[in-house]
C-alpha positions as CSV (number, residue, x, y, z in Angstrom):
1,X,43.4,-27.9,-169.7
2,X,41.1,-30.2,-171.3
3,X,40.2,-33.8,-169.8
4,X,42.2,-35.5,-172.9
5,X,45.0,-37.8,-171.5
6,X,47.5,-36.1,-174.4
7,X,47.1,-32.3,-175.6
8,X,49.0,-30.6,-178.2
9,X,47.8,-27.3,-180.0
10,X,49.9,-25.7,-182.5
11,X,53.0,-27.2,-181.4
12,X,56.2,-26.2,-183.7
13,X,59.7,-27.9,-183.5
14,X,62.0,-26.9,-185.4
15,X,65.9,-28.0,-185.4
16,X,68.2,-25.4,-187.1
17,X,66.3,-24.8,-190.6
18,X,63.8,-28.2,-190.7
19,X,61.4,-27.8,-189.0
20,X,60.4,-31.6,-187.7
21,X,56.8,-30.9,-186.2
22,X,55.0,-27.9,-187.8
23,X,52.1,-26.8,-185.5
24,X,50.7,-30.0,-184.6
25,X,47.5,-30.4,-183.3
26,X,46.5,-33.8,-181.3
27,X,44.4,-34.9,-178.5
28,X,44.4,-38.1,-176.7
29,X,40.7,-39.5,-175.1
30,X,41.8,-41.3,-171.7
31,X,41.8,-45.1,-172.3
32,X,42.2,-45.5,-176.3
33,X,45.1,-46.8,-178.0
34,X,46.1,-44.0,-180.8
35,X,48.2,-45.3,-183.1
36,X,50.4,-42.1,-184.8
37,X,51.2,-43.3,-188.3
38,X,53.4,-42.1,-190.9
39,X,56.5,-42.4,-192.8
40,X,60.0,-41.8,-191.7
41,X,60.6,-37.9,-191.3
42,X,57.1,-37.5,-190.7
43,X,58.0,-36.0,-187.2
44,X,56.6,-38.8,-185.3
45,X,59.7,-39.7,-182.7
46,X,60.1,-35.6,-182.7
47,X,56.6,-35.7,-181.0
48,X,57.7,-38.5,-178.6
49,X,60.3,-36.7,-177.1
50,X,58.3,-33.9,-176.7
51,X,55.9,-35.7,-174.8
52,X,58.9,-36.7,-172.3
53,X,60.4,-33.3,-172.2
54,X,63.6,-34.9,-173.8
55,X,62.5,-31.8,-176.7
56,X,61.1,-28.6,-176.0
57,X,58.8,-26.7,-178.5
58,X,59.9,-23.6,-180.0
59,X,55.8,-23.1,-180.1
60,X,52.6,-24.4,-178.9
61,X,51.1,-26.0,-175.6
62,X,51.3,-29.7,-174.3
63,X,49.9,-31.2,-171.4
64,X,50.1,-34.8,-170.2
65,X,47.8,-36.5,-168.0
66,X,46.9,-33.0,-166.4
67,X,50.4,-31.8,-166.5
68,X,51.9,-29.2,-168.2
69,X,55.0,-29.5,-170.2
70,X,57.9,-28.9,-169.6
71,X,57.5,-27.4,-166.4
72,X,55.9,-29.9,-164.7
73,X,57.3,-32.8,-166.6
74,X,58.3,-34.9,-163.8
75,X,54.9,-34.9,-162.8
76,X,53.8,-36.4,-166.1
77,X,56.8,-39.0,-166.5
78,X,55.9,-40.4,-163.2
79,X,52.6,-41.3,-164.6
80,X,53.6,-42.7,-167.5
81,X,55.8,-45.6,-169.0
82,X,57.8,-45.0,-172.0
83,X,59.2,-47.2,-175.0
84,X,62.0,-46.1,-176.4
85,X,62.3,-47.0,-180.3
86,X,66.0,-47.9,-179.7
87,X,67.0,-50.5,-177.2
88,X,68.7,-49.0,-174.2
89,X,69.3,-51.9,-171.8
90,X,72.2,-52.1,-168.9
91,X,73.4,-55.6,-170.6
92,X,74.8,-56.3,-167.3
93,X,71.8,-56.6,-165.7
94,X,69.3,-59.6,-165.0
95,X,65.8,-58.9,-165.9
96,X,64.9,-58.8,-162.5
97,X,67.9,-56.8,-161.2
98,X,66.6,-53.5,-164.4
99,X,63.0,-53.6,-163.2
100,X,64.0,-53.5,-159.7
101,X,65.8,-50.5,-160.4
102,X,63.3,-49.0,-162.6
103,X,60.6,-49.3,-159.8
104,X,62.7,-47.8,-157.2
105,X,62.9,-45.0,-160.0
106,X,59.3,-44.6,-160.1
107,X,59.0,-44.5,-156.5
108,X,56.7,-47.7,-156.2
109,X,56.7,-48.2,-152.1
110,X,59.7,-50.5,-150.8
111,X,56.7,-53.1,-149.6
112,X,55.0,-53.4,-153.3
113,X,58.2,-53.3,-155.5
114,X,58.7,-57.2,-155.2
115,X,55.3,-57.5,-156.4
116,X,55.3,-55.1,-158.8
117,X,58.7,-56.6,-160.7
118,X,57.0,-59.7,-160.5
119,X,53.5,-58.4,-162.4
120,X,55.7,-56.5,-165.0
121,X,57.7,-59.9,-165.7
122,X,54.2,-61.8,-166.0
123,X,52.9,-59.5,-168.4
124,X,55.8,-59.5,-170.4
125,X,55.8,-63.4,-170.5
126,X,59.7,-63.2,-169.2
127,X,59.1,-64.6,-165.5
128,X,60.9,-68.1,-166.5
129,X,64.0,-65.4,-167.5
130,X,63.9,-63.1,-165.0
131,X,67.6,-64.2,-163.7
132,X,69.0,-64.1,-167.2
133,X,71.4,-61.3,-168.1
134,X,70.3,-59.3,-170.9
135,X,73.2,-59.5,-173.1
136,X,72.0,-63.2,-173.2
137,X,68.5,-62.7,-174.4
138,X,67.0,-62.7,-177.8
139,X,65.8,-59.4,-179.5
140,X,62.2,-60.2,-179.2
141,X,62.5,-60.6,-175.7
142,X,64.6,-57.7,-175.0
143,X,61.9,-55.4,-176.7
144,X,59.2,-57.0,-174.3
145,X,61.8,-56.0,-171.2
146,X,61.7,-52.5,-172.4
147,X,57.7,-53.0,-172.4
148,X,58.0,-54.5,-169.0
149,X,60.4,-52.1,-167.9
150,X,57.5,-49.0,-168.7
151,X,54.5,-50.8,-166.8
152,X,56.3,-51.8,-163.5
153,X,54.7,-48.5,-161.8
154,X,51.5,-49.4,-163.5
155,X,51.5,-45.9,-165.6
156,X,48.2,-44.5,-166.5
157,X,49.6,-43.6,-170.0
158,X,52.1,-45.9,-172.1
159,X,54.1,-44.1,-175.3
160,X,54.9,-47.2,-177.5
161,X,57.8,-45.3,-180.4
162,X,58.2,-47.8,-182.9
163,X,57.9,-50.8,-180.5
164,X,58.2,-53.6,-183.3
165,X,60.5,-52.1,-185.5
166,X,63.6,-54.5,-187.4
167,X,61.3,-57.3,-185.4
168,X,60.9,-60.6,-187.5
169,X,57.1,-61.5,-188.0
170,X,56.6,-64.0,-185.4
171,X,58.0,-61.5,-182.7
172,X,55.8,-59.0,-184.1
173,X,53.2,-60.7,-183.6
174,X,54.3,-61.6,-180.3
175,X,54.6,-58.0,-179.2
176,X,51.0,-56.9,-180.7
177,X,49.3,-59.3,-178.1
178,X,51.2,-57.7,-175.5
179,X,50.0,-54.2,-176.7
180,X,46.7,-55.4,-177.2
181,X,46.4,-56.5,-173.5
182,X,47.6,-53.6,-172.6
183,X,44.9,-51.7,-174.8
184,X,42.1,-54.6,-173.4
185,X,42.8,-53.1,-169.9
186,X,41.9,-49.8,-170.6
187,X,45.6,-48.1,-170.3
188,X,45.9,-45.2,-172.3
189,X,48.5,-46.1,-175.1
190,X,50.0,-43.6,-178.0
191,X,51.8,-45.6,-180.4
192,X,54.0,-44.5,-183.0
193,X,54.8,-46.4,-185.9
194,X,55.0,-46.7,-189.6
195,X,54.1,-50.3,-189.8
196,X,50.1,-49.8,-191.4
197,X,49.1,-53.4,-190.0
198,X,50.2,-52.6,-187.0
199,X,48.4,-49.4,-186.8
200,X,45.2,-51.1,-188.0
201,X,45.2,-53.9,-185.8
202,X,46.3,-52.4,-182.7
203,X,44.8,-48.8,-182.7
204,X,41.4,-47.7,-182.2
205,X,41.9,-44.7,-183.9
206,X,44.9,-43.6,-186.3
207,X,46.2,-40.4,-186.9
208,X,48.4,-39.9,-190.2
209,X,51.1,-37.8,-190.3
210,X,53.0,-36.1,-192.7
211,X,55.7,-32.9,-192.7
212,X,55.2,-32.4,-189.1
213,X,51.5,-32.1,-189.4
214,X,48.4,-34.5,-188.6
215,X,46.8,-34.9,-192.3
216,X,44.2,-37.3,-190.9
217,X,42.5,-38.9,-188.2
218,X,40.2,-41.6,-187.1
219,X,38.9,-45.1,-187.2
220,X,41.4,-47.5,-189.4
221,X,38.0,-48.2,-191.4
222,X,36.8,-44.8,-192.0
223,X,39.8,-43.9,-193.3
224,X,39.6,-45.9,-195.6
225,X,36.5,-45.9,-197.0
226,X,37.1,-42.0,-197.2
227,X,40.5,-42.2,-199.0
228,X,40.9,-45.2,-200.8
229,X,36.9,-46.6,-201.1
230,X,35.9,-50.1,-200.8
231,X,37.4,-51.8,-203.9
232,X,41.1,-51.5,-205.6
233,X,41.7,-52.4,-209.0
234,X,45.2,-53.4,-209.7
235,X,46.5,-53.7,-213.1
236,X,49.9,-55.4,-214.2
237,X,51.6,-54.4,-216.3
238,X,55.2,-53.3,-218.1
239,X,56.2,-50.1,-216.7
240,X,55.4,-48.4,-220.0
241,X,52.1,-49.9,-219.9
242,X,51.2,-48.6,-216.4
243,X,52.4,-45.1,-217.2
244,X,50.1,-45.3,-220.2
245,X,47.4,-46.3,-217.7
246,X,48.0,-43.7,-215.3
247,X,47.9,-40.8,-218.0
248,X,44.6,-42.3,-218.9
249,X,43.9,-42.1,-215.4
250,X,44.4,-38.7,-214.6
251,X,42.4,-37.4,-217.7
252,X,39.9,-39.7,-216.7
253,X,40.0,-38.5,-212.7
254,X,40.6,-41.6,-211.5
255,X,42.5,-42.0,-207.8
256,X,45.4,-43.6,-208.1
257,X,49.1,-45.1,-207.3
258,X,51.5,-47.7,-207.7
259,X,51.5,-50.8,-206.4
260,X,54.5,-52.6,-206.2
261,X,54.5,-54.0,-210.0
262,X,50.8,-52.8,-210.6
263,X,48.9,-49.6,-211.1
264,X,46.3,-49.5,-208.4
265,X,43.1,-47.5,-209.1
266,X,41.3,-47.0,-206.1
267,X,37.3,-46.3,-205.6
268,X,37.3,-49.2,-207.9
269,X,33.4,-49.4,-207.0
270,X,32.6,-45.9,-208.6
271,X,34.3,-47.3,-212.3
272,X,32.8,-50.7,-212.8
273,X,32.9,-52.1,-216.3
274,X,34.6,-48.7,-217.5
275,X,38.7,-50.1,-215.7
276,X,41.6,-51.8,-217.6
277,X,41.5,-55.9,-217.3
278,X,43.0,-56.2,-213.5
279,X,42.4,-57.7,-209.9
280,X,40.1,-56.7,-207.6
281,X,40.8,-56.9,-203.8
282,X,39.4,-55.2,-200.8
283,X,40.9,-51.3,-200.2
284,X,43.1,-51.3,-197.1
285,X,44.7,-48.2,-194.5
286,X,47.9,-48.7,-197.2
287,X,45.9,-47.4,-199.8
288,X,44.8,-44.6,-198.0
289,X,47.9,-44.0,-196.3
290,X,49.7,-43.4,-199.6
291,X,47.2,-40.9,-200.9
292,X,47.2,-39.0,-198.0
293,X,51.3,-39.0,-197.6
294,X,52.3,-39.5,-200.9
295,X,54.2,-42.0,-203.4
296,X,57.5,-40.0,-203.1
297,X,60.0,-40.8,-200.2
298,X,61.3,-37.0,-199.3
């Protein structure tokens, strides 16, 4: 196997006739924080439980961290800390009382489990709640317990599935320092999500998925600058107006999609003085995620 931290080659999935994950290539570098981006159906929490074993490929290899899956799964989810998407608390429990368990789980020694609870509680910014019940704190901080909860045994690799998602903004922002120290450290971290401004802030390198397949990858700038350019022109419009536009558009070959209430043209660079009156603003990774995924929700 090679040294990448995650491997997949030509991994299928397929669940009655869909087929979720449709031989999926992806490799992992030790240390990086990959951010898996795409929209919902894309396959991206089918490749998550993969990862963990909780779904078994119809086709294809994986190894994690060395170890092959799923025979030697146990192996590889001792060595790494999972994040559920969906909140799966004991409420019963103190914050103290889950990440006890949870380290006992991971077989941290009976001499470092104090300590460790106690790191996982700092980094998670919860040490003045560690007694509180869970059914008693807020959603924010019940998402950074689930965080907490998938360090205490120090994991080499962290799989973040849509760690922010139906978070208000200040929350979200909350969390993406979290990540980000976690990323600053040097921890291997896969992250899926289908927030873009998470994936550009947090990720050194983003890999866009669509229909079960990785249609892109690389640095949140490069992408786009390859896809969308450097400029988008955005022109407003009546919808009869913009459909007008974009029929112009496509005789003219110009790259396009819409924008909310506007018609945005993107390598706006390549058409000065030749566009429709409009704005100009700076491309960004939602411009090029459309055009590599599509306008249409399937």
């Amino acid at each position: 196997m090679s040294g990448a931290a995650i491997s997949l080659r030509g991994v299928v999935k397929r669940f009655g006739p869909i087929t979720a994950v449709a031989g999926l290539d992806l490799e992992v570098p030790p240390g990086i924080c990959l951010g898996l981006l795409g929209p919902n159906g894309a396959g991206k929490s089918t490749t998550m439980r993969m990862l963990t074993a909780q779904a078994i490929p119809d086709e294809g290899a994986i190894s994690v961290l060395g170890w092959t899956l799923p025979g030697e799964s146990k192996q590889a989810r001792a060595e790494m800390g999972v994040v559920p998407q969906l909140d799966n608390l004991d409420v019963e429990l103190t914050c103290r009382q889950i990440l006890t368990v949870f380290a006992r789980l991971y077989r941290v020694p009976p001499d470092a489990r104090a300590g460790a609870v106690q790191r996982a509680l700092q980094i998670a910014n919860l040490t003045e709640r560690a007694e509180t019940r869970v059914d008693l704190l807020s959603g924010g901080m019940r998402r950074r317990l689930l965080i907490a909860r998938g360090l205490v045994h120090r994991p080499r690799l962290v799989l973040l599935d849509e760690p922010t998602v139906g978070l208000d903004p200040q929350v979200r922002q909350e969390l993406w320092s979290l990540i980000g120290a976690l990323r600053a450290e040097g921890t291997t971290v896969l992250m899926s999500t289908h927030y873009i401004e998470e994936a550009e802030r947090l990720a050194d390198t983003v890999a866009v998925m669509a229909r079960g397949l990785i249609v892109a990858r690389g640095r949140p700038a490069d992408l786009v600058r390859q896809h969308a350019g450097e400029q988008t022109h955005e022109v407003y419009g009546p919808p009869a107006r913009l459909e007008e536009l974009r029929a112009q558009g496509e005789r003219a070959g110009w790259a396009m999609r819409r924008s909310g209430p506007a018609l945005a043209i993107l390598h706006a660079e390549q058409h000065d003085g030749t566009l429709p009156e409009g704005v100009r603003r700076a491309a960004t990774l939602e411009d090029a995620f459309v055009v590599l995924t599509g306008e249409e929700i399937e």
